[in-house]
C-alpha positions in Angstrom: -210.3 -16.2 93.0 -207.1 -16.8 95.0 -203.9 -17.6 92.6 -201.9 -20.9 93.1 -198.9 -18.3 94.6 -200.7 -16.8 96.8 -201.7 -20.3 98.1 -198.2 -21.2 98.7 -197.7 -17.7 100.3 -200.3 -18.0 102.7 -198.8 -22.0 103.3 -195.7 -19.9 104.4 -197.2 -17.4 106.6 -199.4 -20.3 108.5 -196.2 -22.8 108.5 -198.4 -24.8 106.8 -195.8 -27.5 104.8 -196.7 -28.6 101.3 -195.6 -32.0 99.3 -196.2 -33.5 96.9 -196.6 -37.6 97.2 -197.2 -38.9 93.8 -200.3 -37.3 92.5 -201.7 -35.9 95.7 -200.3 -32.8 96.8 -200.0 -32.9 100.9 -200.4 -30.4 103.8 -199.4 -30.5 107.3 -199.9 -30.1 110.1 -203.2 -30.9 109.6 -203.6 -29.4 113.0 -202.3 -25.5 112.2 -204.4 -25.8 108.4 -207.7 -23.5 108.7 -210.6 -24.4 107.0 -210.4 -21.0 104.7 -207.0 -22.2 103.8 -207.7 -26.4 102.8 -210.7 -24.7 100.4 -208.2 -22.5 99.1 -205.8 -24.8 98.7 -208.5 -27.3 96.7 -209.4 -24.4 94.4 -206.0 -24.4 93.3 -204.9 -27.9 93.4 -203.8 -28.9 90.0 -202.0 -25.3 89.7 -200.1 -25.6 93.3 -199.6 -29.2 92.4 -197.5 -27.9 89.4 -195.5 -25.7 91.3 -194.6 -27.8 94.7 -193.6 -30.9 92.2 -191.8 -28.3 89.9 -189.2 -27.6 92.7 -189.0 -30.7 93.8 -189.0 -29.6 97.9 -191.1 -29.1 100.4 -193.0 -25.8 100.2 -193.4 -23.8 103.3 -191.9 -22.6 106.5 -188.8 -25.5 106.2 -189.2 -25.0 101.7 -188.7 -22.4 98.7 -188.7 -18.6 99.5 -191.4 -16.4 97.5 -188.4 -15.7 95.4 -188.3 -19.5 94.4 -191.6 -19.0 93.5 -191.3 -16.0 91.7 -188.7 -17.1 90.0 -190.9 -20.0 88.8 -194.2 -17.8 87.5 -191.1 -15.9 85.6 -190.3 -19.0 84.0 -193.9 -20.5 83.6 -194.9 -17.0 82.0 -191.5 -17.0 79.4 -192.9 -20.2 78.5 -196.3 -19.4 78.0 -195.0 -16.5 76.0 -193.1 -18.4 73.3 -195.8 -20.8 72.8 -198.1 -17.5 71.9 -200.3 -17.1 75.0 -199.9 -14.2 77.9 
């Protein structure tokens, strides 16, 4: 199974822009999207959701760098660790 980060890395490398509008997370161009990458990007909605409406911007060519992102799963994981998971 393909990770919510690598979702948004992949966005990045297709220029594939990702927003969120309320509750629906958003891609576009619809046009540059492959089918691989929409079911991808379905498998991982809720957890992709999280992290394009965590920063707030526009993930993609024009949004946060993979070290945004990394920054966030180091932040989502020091949370995770003080509530007892891993």
């Amino acid at each position: 199974m393909v990770t919510a980060e690598a979702v948004l890395d992949r966005a990045e490398e297709l220029g594939v822009n990702l927003s969120v509008e309320g509750d629906r997370l958003r891609y576009s161009p619809k046009s540059q999207t492959p089918a691989e990458f929409v079911d991808a990007l379905r498998q991982n909605k809720f957890e992709s959701y999280k992290l394009v409406s965590r920063t707030g911007k526009t993930l993609g060519t024009h949004g946060a760098t993979k070290g945004a992102r990394r920054q966030e799963a180091a932040i989502r994981a020091a949370s995770q660790k003080r509530r007892g998971r891993k």
